[in-house]
C-alpha positions as CSV (number, residue, x, y, z in Angstrom):
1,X,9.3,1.4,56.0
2,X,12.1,-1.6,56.2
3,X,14.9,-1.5,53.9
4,X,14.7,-4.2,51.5
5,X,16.9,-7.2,51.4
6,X,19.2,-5.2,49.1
7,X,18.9,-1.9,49.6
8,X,21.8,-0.1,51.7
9,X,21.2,2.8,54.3
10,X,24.1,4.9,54.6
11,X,23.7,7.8,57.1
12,X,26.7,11.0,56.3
13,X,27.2,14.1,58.6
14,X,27.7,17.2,57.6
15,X,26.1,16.2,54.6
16,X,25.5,20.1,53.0
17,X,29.6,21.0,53.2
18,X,32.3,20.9,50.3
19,X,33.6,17.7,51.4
20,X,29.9,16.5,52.7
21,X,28.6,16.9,49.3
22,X,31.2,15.0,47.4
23,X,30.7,12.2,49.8
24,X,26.8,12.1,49.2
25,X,27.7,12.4,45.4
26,X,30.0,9.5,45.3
27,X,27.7,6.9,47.3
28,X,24.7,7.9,45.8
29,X,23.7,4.8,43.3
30,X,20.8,2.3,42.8
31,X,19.6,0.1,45.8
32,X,21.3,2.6,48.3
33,X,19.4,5.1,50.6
34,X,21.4,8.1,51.9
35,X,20.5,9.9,55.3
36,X,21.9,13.3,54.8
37,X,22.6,14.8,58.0
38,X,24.0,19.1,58.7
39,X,23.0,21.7,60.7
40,X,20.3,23.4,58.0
41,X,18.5,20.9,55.7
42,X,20.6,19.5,52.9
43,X,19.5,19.2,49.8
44,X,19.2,15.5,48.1
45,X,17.8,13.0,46.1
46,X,13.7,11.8,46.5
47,X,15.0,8.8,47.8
48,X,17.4,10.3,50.2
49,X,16.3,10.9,54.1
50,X,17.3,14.8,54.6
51,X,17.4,16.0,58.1
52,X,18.6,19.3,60.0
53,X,20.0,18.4,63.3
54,X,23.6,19.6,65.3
55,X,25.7,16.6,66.0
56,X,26.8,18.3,69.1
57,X,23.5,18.3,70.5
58,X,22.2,14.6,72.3
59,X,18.6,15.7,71.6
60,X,19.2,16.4,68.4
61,X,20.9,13.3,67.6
62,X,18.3,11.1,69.5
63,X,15.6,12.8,67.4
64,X,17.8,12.4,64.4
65,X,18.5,9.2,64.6
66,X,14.7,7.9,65.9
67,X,13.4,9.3,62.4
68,X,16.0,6.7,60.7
69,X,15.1,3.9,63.2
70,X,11.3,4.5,61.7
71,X,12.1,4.9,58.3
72,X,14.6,2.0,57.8
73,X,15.2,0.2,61.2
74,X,18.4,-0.3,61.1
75,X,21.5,1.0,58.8
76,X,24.4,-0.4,57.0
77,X,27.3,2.6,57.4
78,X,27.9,6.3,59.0
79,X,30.2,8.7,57.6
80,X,30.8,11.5,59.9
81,X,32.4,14.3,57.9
82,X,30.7,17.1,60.5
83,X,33.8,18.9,62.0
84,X,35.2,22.2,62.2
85,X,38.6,23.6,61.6
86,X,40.1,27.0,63.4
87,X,43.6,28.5,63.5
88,X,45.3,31.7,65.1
89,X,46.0,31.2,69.3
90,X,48.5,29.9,70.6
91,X,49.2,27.2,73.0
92,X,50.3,29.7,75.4
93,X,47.0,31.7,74.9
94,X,45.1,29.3,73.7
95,X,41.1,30.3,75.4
96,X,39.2,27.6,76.9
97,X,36.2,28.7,74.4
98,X,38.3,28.1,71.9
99,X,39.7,24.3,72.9
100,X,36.3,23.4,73.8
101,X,34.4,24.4,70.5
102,X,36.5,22.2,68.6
103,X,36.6,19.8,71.3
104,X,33.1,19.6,71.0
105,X,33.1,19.9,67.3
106,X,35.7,17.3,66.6
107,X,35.8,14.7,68.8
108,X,32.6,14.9,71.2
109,X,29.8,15.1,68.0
110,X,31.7,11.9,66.8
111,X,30.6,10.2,70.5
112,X,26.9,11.9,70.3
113,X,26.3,10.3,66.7
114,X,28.2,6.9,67.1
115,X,26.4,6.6,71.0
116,X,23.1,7.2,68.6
117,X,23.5,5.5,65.7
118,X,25.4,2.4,66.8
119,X,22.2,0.4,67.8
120,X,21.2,0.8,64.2
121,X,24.2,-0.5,63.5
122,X,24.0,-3.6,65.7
123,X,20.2,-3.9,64.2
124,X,21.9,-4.7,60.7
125,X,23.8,-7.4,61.9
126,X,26.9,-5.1,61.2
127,X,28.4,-2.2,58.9
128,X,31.0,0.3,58.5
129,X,31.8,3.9,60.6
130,X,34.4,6.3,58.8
131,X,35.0,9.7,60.3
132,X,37.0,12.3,58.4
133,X,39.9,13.5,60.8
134,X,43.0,15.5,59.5
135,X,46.2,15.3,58.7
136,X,46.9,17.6,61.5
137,X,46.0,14.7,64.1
138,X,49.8,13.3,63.5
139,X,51.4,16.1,65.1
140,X,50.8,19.7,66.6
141,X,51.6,22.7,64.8
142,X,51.8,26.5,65.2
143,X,48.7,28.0,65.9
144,X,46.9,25.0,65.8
145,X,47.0,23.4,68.7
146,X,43.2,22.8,69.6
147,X,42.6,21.8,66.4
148,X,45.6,18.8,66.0
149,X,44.3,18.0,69.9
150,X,41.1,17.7,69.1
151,X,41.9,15.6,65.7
152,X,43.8,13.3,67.8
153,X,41.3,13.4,70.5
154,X,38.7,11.6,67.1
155,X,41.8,9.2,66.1
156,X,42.0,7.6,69.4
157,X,37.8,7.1,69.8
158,X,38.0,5.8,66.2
159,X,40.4,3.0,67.7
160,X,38.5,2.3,70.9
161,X,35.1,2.4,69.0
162,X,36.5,0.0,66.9
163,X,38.0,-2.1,69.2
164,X,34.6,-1.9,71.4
165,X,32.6,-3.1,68.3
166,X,34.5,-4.9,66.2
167,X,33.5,-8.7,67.4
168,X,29.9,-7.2,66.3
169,X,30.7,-7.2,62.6
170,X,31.8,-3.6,62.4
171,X,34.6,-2.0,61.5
172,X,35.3,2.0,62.2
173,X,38.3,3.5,60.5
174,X,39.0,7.4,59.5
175,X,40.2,9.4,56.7
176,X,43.3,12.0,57.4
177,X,43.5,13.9,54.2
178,X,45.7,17.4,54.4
179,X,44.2,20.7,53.5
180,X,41.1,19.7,51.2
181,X,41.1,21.4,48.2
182,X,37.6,23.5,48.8
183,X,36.5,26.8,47.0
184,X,36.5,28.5,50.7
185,X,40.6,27.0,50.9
186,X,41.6,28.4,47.7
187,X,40.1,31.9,48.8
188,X,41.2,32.0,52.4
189,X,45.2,31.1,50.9
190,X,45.3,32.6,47.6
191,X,48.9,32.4,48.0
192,X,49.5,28.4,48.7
193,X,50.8,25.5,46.9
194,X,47.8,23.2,46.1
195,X,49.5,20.4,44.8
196,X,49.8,18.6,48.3
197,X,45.8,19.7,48.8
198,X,43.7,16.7,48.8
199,X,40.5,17.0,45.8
200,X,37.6,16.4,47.2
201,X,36.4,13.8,44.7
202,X,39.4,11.6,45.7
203,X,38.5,12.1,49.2
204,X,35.2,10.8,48.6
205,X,36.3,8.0,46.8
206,X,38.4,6.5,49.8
207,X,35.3,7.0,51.9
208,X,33.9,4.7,49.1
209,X,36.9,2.1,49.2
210,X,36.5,2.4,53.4
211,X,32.8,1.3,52.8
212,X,33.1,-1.3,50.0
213,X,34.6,-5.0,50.2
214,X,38.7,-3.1,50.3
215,X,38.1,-1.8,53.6
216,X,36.7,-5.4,55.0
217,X,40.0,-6.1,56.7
218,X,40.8,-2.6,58.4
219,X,40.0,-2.0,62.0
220,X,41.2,1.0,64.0
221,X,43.2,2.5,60.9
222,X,43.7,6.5,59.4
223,X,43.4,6.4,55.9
224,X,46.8,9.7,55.1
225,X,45.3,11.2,52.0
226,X,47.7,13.5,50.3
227,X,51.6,14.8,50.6
């Protein structure tokens, strides 16, 4: 089945997490069809395309991506939320399992879905990419070295995706909020100040604004979300 002329296929990784599901949440209206991506099979609307699929895996994503091609044939926006946050070596133990998880987590599942999903971007004549990166990706940190490299690593493919595609009528850009005010956050620091913490409804709403007719003139750009 071919979208309508008016409806809107939006496709969002990592679709079942906190920030995920406020994503989904806010995007979900009349005339627009979400393709909720994660690793087990979100939950969503009837209208809604849910699949289970790793977006480290190229098979996975090829599969993935080939159900959306038959459903819709082409779609209008990906938001890649899927990620994956770890803390406690240090640079000067820092294990090579370790780098390369969130390597592959953070800034190689961005190239396996974008190298998937962009010809169904180019099908609609255009559209918009946002990936959620981190506050973190402005500069390293104790005990978090992989994880601001890795960050960074997504920052600098969001630019050169961008300026790859953008003569095509597409425009990538990425979120950077700090610590995102989750249930799992709250328990893991009992202890912290939240008020710099980033909600996750106002997250979701600048993915919104990234999608909508504000974020028509931004190219290449990290959207700093909180203090």
């Amino acid at each position: 089945m071919n979208p309508s002329s008016t409806q809107r296929v939006i496709v969002i990784t990592g679709a079942a997490g906190a920030l995920g599901a406020a994503v989904c949440e806010a995007l979900a209206a009349p005339g627009v069809a979400l393709v909720r991506i994660d690793r087990t099979v979100p939950v969503g609307r009837d209208e809604d395309v849910c699949l289970a699929a790793d977006v480290t895996d190229a098979a996975a994503m090829a599969e993935a991506a080939a159900a959306v091609a038959r459903r819709f044939a082409c779609v209008n926006a990906l938001v890649h939320v899927a990620g994956g946050f770890e803390m406690g070596e240090p640079v000067h133990g820092l294990s090579r399992d370790m780098w390369d998880r969130l390597m592959d987590l953070n800034a190689w599942s961005f190239v396996n879905v974008a190298t998937h999903f962009a010809p169904l971007l180019r099908a609609a004549g255009g559209g918009r990419v946002v990936a959620v990166s981190a506050a973190a990706a402005a500069r390293g940190d104790a005990l978090k070295g992989a994880y601001s490299a890795s960050k960074a690593a997504l920052q600098r493919l969001v630019e050169s995706l961008d300026a790859e595609l953008a003569d095509e009528g597409i425009a990538v850009n990425s979120l950077a909020p700090s610590v995102l005010d989750t249930p799992a956050n709250r328990a893991a620091m009992p202890g912290a100040d939240t008020r710099a913490w980033t909600p996750l409804a106002e997250a979701a709403e600048a993915v919104r604004f990234l999608l909508g007719d504000g974020g028509t003139a931004l190219h290449g750009r990290h959207l700093v979300l909180g203090r």
